[in-house]
C-alpha positions in Angstrom: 67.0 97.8 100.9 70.4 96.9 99.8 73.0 99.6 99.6 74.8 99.9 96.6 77.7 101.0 98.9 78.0 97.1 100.5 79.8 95.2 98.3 82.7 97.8 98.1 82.4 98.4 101.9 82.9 94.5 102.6 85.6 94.2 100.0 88.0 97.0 101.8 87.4 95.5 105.0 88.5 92.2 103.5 91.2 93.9 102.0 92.6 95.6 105.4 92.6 92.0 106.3 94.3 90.7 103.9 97.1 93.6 103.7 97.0 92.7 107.8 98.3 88.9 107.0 100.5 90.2 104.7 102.2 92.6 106.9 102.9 90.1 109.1 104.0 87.6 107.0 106.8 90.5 106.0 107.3 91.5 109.6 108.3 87.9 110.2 110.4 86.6 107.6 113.6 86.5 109.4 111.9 84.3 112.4 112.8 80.5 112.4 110.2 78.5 111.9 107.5 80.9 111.3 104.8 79.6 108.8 103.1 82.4 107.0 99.1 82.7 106.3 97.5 83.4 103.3 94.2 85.5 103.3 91.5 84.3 101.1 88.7 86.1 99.5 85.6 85.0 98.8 82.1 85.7 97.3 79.3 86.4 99.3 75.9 87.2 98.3 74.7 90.0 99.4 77.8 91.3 101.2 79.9 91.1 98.5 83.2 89.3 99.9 84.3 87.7 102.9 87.6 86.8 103.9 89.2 83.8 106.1 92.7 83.3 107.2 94.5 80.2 106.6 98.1 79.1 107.8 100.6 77.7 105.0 102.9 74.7 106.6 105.1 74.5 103.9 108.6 73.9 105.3 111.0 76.9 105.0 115.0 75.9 104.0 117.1 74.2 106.2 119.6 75.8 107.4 123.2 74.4 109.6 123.1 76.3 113.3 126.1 79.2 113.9 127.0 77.0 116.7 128.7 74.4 114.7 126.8 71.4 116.6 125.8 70.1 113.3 122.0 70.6 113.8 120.2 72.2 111.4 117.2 75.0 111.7 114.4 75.7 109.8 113.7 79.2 108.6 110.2 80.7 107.8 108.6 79.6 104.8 107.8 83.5 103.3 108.7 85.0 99.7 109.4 88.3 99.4 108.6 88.3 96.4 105.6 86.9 96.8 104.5 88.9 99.3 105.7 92.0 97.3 103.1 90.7 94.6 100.6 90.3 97.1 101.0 94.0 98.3 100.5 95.6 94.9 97.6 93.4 93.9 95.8 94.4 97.2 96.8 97.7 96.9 94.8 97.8 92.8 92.3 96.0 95.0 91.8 98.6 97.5 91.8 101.4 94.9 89.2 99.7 92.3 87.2 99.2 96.0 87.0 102.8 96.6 86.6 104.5 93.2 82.4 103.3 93.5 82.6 104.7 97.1 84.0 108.1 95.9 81.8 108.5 92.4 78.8 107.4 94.9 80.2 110.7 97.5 79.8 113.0 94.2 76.5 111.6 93.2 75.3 112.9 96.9 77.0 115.7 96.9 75.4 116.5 93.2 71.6 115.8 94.7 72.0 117.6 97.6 73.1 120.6 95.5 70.1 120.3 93.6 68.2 120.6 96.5 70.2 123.3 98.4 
């Protein structure tokens, strides 16, 4: 049998990933030449949702070096803002992931009263 609990399960466990990728896409921003990665969620039958990890190689701005050579850099291709979006979005995510978790804890908790 199926759990009812599975689908929720997987999708907070893609969601850690995906607030994982995140986190270091932030955690990096200032680094030259970093290229950021983008989780991506997908259906699954009967798990619910998987998740894979891709790397964006956009280029990030170019830059003139402090050294005054003339050369340019490149700096990393994350968004803040973007990011910032992707933060909150997980975060509804995560919540609307748990709430069948939780009413399924009281449901339990309601039985075994009955029974106690």
């Amino acid at each position: 049998m199926i759990s009812p609990m599975n689908p929720s399960i997987a999708g907070i466990k893609a969601l850690s990933t995906k607030l994982a990728v995140t986190a270091n896409n932030i955690a990096n921003i200032e680094t030259d030449g970093f290229k950021k990665s983008r989780a991506v969620l997908e259906e699954a039958v009967p798990d619910g949702v998987t998740v894979t990890t891709e790397r964006v190689d956009t280029p990030g701005s170019l830059l003139p070096t402090d050294d005054g050579s003339g050369r340019t850099r490149e700096t990393s291709n994350v968004a803040l803002e973007e990011e910032m979006i992707n933060l909150i979005t997980t975060h509804r995510a995560y919540e609307a992931n748990l709430q069948p978790v939780k009413t399924w804890d009281k449901m339990m908790e309601s039985v075994l009263d009955l029974f106690g």
